[in-house]
N, C-alpha and C positions, 0 to 999 in steps of 0.2 A: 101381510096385513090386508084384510078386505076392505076394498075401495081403495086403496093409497097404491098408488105407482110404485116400482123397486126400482130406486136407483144408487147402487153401491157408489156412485161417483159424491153423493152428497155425506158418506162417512167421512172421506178425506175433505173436505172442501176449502177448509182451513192447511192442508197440507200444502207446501208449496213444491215439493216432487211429483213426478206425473211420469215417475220413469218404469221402465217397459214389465219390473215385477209388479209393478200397480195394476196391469192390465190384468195379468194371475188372479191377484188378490181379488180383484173385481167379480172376475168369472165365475172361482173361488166361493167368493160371498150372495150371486146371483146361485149359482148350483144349492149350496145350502139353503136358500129360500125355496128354490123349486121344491127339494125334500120336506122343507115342514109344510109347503102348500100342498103336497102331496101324502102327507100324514092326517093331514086337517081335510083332505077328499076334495079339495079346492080346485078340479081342473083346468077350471079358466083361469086362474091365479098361474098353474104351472106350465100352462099353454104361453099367459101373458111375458112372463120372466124366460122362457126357454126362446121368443121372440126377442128379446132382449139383449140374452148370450148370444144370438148371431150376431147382433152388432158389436158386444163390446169383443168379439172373437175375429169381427172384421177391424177393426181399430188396432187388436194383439197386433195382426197379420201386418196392418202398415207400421205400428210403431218397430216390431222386430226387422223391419228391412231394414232401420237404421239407426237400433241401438242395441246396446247389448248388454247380456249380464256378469253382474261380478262372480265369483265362485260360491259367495256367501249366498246368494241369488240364486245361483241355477245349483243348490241344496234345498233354498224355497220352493223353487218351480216345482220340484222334484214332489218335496210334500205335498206341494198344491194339488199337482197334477193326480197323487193319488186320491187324497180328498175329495178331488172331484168325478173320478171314476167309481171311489164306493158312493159316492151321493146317487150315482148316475147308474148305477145296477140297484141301488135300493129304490129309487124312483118307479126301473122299470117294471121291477117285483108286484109294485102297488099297483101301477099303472095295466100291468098284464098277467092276475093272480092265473090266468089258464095258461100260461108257460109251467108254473107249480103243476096244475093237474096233468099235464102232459107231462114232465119230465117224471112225477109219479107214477103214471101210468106205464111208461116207457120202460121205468125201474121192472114194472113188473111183468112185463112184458120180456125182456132180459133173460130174469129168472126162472119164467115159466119153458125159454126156448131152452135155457141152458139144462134145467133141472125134468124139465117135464110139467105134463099140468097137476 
């Protein structure tokens, strides 16, 4: 949202759990914004929120020293964590369309060695 700060902490704010898949969900839900500000050409949006997942990824890191999850939970993390790896390769897609022309280029470079010119 241009102009408004992301803070996934004010989705839950009424939630009284604050336990350690929340930090996930958080990350989770900062990663997905980085993508639509990143679909919307938003840099500074996805600069702003990618500052952001360092802190709530430094907060994961303390609450995981001293809590842990249930099974149902680290089935979540699981999802999370992939969700937020494809947010996180389609970000960089947009973010660096010359990995595209290079990895095309490379294709054909490949074929030219293998096949001839």
């Amino acid at each position: 949202m241009p102009g408004k700060s992301f803070d996934p902490a004010t989705e839950r704010r009424n939630t009284p759990s604050c336990g350690l898949i929340n930090h996930y969900e958080d990350i989770a839900s900062a990663s997905r914004s980085m993508l639509v500000a990143a679909h919307r050409g938003d840099w500074a949006e996805v600069a702003q929120i990618e500052r952001r997942c360092r802190d709530l990824i430094a907060a994961l890191k303390i609450a995981a020293a001293t809590d842990t999850l249930s099974e149902n939970e680290k089935l979540r993390r699981m999802i999370l964590l992939r969700t937020i790896l494809k947010d996180d390769a389609q970000i960089r897609l947009r973010a660096e369309p010359w990995l595209r022309d290079l990895e095309s280029f490379l294709a054909v470079s490949r074929r030219t060695e293998k096949y001839g010119p």
